[in-house]
N, C-alpha and C positions, 0 to 999 in steps of 0.2 A: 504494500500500500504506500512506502513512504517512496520507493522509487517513481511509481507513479505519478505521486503528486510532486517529487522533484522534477520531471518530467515536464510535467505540464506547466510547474513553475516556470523553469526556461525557455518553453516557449513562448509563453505567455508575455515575458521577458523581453526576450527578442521581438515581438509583433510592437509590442510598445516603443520597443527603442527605434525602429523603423516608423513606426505612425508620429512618432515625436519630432521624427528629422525630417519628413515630408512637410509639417506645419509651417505655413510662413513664417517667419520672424521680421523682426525691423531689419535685418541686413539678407533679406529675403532668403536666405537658409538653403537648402536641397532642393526646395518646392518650386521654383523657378522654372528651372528646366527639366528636370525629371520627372514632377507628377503630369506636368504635360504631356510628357512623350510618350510614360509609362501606361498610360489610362486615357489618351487619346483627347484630352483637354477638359476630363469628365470632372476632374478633381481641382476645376481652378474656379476661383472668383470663391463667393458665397458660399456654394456648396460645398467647397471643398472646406473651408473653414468648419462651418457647420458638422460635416460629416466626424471630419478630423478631431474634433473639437468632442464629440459622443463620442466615437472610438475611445479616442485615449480614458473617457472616464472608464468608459465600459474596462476596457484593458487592465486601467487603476485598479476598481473594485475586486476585478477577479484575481486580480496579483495579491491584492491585501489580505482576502478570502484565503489563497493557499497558504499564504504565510500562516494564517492562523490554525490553520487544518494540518500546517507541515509540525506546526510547535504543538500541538493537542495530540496528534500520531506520534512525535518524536517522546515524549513526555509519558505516554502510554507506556510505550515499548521499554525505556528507561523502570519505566514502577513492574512490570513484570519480567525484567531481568532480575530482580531482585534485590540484592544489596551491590551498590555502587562501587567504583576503583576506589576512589576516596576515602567511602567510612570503610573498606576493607580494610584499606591500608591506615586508618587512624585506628581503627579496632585493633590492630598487629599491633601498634605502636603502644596503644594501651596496653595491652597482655605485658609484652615484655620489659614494658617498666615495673609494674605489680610483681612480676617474679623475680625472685631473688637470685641474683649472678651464681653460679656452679662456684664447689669449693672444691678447691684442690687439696686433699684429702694425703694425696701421694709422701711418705717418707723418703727423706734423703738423708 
């Protein structure tokens, strides 16, 4: 499940980073010449703003949706491994402070 939704994550990802450089900016961005060319002049003036401008949120929403589905899956999967590298290794570190160092016992 979590590969999946990393999956979808980066794609997700990438469509945004791409609908984000298409958008005009003040120094008119990618969208100049290439939503032209690319989309045959469907994606200029108004509607392209409009369009671009829904996309990216849609895009946003879904991005922020897996992040939180990726931290609620990851979080699962951590509580049913059990006990953590962590408190293992401070549980270790407990015990052998509590027990008392071996005595050398040996006659010379």
């Amino acid at each position: 499940m979590f590969s999946i939704l990393l999956v979808m994550l980066i794609i997700v990802a990438v469509f945004m980073i791409a609908i984000i450089l298409l958008q005009k900016s003040e120094g008119s961005g990618m969208s100049g010449a290439s939503a032209a060319s690319m989309f045959g002049g469907a994606l200029t003036g108004a509607a392209a703003g409009n369009f671009l401008t829904r996309a990216t949120a849609w895009l946003a929403t879904i991005f922020f949706v897996l992040c939180a589905l990726l931290a609620l899956v990851s979080a699962k999967t951590a509580n049913n491994t059990g006990v953590s590298d962590l408190r293992q290794e401070l549980t270790a570190d407990a015990v052998s402070e509590q027990s008392p160092a071996p005595v050398d016992v040996t006659d010379k």
